[in-house]
C-alpha positions in Angstrom: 43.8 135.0 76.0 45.6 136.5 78.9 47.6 133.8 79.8 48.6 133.3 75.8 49.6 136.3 75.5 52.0 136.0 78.5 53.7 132.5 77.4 54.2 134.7 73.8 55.9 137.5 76.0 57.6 135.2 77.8 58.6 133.0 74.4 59.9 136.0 72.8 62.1 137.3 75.5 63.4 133.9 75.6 64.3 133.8 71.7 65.5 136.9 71.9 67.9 135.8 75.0 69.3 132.6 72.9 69.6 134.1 69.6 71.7 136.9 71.4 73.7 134.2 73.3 74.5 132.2 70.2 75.3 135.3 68.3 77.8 135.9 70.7 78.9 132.6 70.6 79.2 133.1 66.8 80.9 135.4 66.5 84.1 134.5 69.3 84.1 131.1 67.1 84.1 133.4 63.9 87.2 135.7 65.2 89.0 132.5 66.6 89.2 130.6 63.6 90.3 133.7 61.3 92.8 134.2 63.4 96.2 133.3 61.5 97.9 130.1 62.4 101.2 131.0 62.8 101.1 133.6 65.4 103.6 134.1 68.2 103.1 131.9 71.2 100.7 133.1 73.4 100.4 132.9 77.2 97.8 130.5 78.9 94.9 132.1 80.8 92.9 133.7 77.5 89.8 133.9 78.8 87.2 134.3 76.1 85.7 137.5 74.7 88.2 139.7 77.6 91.7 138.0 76.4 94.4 138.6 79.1 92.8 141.4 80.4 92.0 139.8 83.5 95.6 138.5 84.1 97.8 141.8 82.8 96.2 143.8 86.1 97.2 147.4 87.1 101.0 146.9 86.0 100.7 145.4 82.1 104.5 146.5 82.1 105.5 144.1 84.4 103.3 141.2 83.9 104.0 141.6 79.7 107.7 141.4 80.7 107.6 138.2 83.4 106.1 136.7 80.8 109.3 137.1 78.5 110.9 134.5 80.3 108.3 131.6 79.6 107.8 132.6 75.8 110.4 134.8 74.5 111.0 138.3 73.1 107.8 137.9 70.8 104.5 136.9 71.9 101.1 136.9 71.4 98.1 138.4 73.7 94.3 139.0 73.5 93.4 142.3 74.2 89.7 141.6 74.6 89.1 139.4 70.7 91.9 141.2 69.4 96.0 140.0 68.8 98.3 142.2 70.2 101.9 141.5 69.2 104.6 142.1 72.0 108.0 142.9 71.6 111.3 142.2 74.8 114.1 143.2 75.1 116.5 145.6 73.2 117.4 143.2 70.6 113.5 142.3 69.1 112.6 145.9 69.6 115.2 147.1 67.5 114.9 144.6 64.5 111.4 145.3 64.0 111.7 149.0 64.5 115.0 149.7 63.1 115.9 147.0 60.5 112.3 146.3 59.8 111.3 149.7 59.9 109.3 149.7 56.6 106.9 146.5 58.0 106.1 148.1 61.4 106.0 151.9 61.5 102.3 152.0 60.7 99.5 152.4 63.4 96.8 150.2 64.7 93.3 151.8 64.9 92.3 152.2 68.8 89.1 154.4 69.3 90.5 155.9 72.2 93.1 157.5 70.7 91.8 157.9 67.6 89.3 160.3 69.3 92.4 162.0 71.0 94.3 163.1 67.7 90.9 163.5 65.5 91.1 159.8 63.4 94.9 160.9 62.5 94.8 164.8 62.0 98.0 165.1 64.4 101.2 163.5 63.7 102.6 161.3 66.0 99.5 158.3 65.8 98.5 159.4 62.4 99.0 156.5 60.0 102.3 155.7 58.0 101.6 157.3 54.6 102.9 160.2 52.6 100.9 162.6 54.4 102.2 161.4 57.9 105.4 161.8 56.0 105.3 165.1 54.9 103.7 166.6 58.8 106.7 165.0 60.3 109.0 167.0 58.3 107.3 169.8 58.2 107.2 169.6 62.2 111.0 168.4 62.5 112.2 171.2 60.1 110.1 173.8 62.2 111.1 173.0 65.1 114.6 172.8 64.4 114.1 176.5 62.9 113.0 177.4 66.3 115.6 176.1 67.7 115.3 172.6 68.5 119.3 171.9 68.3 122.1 172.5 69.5 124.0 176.3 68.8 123.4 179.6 68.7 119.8 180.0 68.2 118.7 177.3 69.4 115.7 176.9 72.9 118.8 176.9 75.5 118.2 180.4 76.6 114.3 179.7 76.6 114.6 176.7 78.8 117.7 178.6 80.8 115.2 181.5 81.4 112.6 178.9 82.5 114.9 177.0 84.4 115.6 180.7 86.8 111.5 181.1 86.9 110.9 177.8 88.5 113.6 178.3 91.4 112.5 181.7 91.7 109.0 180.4 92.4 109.9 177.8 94.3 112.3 180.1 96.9 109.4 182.0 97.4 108.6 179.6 100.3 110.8 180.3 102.8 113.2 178.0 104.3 111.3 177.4 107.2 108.3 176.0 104.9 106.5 173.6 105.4 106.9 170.3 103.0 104.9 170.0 100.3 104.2 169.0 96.6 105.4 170.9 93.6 104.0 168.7 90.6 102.3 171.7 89.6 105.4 174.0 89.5 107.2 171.2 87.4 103.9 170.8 84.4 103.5 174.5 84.6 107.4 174.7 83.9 107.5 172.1 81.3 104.1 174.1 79.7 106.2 177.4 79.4 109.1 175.6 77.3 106.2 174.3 75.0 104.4 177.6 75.1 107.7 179.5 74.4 107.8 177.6 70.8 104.3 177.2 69.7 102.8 180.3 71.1 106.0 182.9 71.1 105.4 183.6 74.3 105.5 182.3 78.1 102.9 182.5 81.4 103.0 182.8 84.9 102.8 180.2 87.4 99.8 181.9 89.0 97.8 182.8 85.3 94.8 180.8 86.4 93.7 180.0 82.8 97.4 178.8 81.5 97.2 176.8 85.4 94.0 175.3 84.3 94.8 174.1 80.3 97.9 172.4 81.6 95.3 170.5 84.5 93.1 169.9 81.3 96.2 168.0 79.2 97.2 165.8 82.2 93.6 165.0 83.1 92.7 163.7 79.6 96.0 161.4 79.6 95.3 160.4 82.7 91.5 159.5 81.4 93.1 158.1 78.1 95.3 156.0 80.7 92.2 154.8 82.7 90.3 153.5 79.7 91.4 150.9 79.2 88.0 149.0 78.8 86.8 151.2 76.4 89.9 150.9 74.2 89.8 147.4 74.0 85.6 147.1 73.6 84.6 150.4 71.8 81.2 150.0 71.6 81.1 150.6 74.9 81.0 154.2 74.0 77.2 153.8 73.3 76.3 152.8 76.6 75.5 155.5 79.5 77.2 155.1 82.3 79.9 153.0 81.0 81.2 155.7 78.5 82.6 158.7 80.6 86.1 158.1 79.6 84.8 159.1 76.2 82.6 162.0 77.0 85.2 163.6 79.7 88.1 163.0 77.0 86.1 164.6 74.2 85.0 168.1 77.0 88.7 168.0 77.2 89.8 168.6 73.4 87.0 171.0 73.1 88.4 172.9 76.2 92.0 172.8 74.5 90.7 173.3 71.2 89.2 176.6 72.2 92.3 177.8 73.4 94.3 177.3 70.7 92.1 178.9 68.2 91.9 181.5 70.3 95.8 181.8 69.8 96.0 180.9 65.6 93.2 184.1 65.5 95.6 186.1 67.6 98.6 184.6 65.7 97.1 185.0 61.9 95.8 189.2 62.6 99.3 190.0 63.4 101.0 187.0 61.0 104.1 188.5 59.4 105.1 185.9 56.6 109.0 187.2 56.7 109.3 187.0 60.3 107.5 184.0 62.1 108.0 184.1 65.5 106.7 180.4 66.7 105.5 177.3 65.6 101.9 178.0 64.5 103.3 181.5 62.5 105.2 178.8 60.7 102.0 176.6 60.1 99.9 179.2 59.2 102.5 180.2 56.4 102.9 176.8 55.3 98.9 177.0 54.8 98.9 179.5 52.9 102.1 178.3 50.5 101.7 174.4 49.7 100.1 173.0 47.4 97.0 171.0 48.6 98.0 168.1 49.9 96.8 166.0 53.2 99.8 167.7 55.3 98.9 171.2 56.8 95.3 171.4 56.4 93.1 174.3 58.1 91.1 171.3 59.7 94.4 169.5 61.6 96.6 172.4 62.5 94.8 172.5 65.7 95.5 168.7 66.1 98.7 169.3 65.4 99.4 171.7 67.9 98.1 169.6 70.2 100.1 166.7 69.8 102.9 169.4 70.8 101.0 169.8 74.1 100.4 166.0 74.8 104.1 164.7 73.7 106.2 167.4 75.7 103.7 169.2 78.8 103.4 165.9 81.0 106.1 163.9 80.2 108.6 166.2 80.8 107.1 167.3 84.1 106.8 163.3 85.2 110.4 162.7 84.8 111.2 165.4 86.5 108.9 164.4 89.2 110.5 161.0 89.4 114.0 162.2 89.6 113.1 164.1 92.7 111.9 161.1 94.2 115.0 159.1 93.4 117.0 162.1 95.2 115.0 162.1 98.5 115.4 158.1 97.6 119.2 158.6 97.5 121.2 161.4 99.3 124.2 160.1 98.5 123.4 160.8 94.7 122.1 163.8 95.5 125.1 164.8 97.2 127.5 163.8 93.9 125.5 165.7 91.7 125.5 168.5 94.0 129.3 168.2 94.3 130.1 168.1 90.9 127.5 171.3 90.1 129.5 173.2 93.0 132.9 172.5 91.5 132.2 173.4 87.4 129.6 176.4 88.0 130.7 177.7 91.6 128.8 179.2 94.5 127.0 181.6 92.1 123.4 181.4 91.6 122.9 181.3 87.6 121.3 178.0 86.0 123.5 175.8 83.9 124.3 176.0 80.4 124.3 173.0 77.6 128.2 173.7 77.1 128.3 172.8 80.3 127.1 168.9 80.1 130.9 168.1 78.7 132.0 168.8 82.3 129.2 167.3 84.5 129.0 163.5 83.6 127.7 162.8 86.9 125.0 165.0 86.5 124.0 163.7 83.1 125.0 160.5 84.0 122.1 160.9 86.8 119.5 161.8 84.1 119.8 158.8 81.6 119.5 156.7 85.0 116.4 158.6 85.8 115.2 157.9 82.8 115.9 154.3 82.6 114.9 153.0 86.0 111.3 154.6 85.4 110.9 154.7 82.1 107.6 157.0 81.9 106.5 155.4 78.6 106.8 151.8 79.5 104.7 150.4 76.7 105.4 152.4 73.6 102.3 153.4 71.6 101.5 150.5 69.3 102.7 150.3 66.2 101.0 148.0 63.4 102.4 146.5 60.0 100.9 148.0 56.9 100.8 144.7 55.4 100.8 141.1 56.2 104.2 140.6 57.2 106.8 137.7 58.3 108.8 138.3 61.4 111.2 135.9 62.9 109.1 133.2 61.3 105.8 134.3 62.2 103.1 135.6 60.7 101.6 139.1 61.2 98.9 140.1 59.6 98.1 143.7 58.8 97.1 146.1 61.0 97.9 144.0 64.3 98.7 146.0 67.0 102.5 145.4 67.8 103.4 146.5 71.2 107.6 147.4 72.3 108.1 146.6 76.0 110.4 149.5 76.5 110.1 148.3 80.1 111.6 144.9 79.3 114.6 146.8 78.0 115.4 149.0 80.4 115.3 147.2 83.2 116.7 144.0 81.4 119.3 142.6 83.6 121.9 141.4 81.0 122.5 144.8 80.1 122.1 146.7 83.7 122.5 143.9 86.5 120.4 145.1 89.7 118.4 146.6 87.2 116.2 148.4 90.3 119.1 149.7 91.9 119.6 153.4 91.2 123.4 154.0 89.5 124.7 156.7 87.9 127.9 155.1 87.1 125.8 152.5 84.7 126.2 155.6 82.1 129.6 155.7 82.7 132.8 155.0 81.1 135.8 154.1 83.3 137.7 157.1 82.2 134.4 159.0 83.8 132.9 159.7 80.6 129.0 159.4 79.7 128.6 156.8 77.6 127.6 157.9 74.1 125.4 155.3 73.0 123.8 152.7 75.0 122.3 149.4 74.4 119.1 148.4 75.7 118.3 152.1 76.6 115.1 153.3 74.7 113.9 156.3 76.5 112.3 157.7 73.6 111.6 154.8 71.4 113.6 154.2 68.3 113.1 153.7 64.9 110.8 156.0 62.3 108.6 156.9 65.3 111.3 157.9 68.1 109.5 160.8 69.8 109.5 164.3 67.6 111.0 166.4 70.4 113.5 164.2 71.6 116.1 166.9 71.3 114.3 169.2 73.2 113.4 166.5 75.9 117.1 165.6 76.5 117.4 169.8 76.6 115.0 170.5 79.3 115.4 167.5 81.5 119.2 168.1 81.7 119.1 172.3 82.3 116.0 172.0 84.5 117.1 169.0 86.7 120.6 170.6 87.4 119.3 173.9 88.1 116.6 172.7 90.8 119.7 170.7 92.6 122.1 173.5 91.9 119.8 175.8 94.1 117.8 173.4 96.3 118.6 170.4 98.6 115.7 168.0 98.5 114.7 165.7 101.4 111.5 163.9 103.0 110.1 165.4 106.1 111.6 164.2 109.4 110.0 160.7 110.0 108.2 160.5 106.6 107.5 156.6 105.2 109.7 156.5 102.0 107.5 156.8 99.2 106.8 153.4 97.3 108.5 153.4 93.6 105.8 151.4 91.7 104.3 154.4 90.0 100.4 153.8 88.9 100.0 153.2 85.1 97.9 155.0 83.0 99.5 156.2 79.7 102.4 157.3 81.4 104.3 155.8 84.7 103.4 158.5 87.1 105.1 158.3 90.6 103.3 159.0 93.7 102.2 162.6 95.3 104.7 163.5 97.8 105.6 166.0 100.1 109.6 167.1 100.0 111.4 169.7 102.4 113.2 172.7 99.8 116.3 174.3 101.3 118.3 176.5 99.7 121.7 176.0 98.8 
């Protein structure tokens, strides 16, 4: 009896092992052979079940764009045992998002960031429908009302005021300092500007509350960045052990979430519908005056807000970060920037002003360079057709995630030979003007879903960047290595920590 029992045991763990080994099996046959013919090419080295994961490694970006040159601007990868469309090089990235604009501005439906913008409550991964349409310009009309332009009421004096509080903080030092990181300084900075239009209102650098929700936002992209796994296998959210990325992401938007209730209470006991005085003023009126549609709903304003927090806190701050690097990186840039600053503004010790971008070409010049030769976004978020669509003679069904290399057209060297060389004078016309429009330079995207607050972006990075070198000469410490310029990829391209020497200028 005892040994029957046993060989049953032993019997049914044995069935259960096959059945869940053919079931497996199953099911990669079933997903292979629905998969549409007349996909891209794809790359060899698909292993089965995990795709390409294995060969895309810790740089994607580069690995998605060597393989350009074996099978073309548009190609097909497995991400785990699902297609994953990718786009090279200016030209294919602009005919799908520009001139084919109505196939491919939809999203794909990743857990990960689903979870991040509460299953498409925010705007910029919500779906492409007319609720998405009607947030957007809700959003791009606020935000233009607060002064998201160019012109007399517009963020200038917001950011120029910032701009002063950031080299104030940073000359508290000393000039016999010691080297060290200010990362902190730049996200804190980059918060404010955000803060200044949502909330109405700025914080200081030391508020160790503000300090602490602006180390919340970077360490969920960070963890968003780090998933990768989980976004490719969701299920994998069931499992302890395995699913921390989830539980640390969702202890993140309830930390965030708190806080920014706490401000729409604040905001709606002293709302004053005549006079709104920030971004969620203007939401909470917008409540209370539409008619009930999908766009401003008391359930996404939070979301929202957020996404205002996620596009323009860490991004900002990470360009900046890199642009220092490039300057320790490159005196001699340094030193022309620095030049040109002295000759149009002076010895004096007030921050820049927009008007005065006409006159320092270098300077902005240096930017777009910064911008292109570490292109902090280099995958953009995926977009997805909403329908099965036909695109350069291949078919994409609906729903497939369709991934823009920005990487592959920033650093393509038909249009910027020595593509890893830092040069200024790329952006530059002979008669020493910034060129106004350049190909194959997608900082922000393009298309339908070019970033929101790309305005603002090209506002801060330009007023924020030529005030720290107006003030401060930047340097590694006697002897230091030079840092490496890989950056590590998570959502964003983040350079490494370093330590820099400040003096004052």
């Amino acid at each position: 009896m005892y040994f029957r029992t046993m060989f049953a045991a032993l019997l049914s763990e044995v069935s259960i092992r096959t059945i869940a080994v053919m079931l497996v099996v199953f099911l990669t046959l079933l997903v292979f052979f629905k998969r549409r013919k007349n996909l891209p090419p794809s790359p060899s080295g698909s292993w089965p079940v995990v795709g390409h994961l294995l060969s895309l490694g810790r740089a994607p970006h580069l690995k998605l764009t060597e393989w350009r040159k074996q099978y073309g601007d548009v190609y097909n990868v497995r991400m785990g045992m699902e297609d994953v469309v990718v786009l090279n090089g200016y030209r294919a990235i602009k005919e799908a998002l520009v001139d084919y604009k109505d196939a491919f501005s939809s999203r794909p439906n990743i857990y990960m960031t689903n979870l991040l913008t509460g299953f498409g409550k925010d705007i910029g991964l919500a779906k492409f429908n007319q609720a998405y349409k009607e947030k957007r310009k809700f959003a791009y009309s606020a935000l233009r009302n607060l002064g998201m332009r160019m012109g007399p009421g517009s963020m200038e004096e917001n950011i120029r005021e910032e701009a002063r509080q950031l080299c104030m903080k940073l000359s508290e030092q000393g000039p016999d300092a010691q080297a060290r990181d200010i990362a902190d300084n730049l996200t804190v900075s980059s918060a404010n500007i955000v803060c200044s239009m949502v909330f109405g209102k700025r914080y200081d650098y030391d508020d160790v509350k503000f300090v602490e929700l602006t180390k919340i936002v970077n360490k969920m992209i960070a963890q968003l960045g780090s998933s990768q796994l989980m976004t490719v296998f969701p299920f994998l959210r069931f499992i302890p052990g395995v699913n921390s990325p989830k539980r640390i992401l969702v202890e993140g938007i309830n930390e965030v979430h708190v806080f920014l209730r706490q401000e729409i209470t604040k905001h709606r006991e002293t709302l004053d519908n005549e006079n709104p005085r920030d971004f969620i003023d203007l939401l909470l009126i917008e409540l209370q005056t539409q008619d009930k549609t999908d766009c401003v709903t008391e359930e996404n304003i939070v979301w929202i807000i957020q996404d205002m927090f996620f596009a323009g806190i860490e991004t900002t701050a990470t360009t900046l970060r890199w642009g220092l690097l490039y300057m320790v990186l490159c005196p001699q840039e340094q030193q022309k920037v620095q030049a040109e600053l002295d000759s149009v503004l002076g010895t004096g010790h007030d921050v820049p002003t927009l008007a005065h971008r006409s006159q320092l070409p270098y300077t902005k010049a240096t930017v777009m360079e910064i911008q292109r030769i570490r292109a902090i976004v280099p995958l953009s978020s995926p977009h997805a057709p909403n329908e099965d669509t036909t695109f350069r003679g291949y078919d994409i069904p609906a729903g497939t995630q369709v991934l823009p290399n920005l990487w592959s057209a920033n650093m393509d060297p038909e249009f910027w030979p020595d593509p890893e060389k830092f040069d200024p004078g790329r952006f530059l016309e002979s008669d020493g003007k910034v060129v106004t429009r350049p190909e194959s330079f997608m900082p922000f995207s393009t298309g339908r879903r070019v970033c929101l607050g790309e305005q603002l972006a090209k506002m801060e990075l330009f007023l924020l960047f030529s005030s720290l070198l107006k003030h401060f000469t930047f340097k590694l410490p006697e002897g230091a290595a030079a840092p490496s310029t890989d950056g590590c990829m998570g959502i964003t391209l983040v350079p490494p920590t370093i330590n820099m020497c400040m003096s004052q200028r």
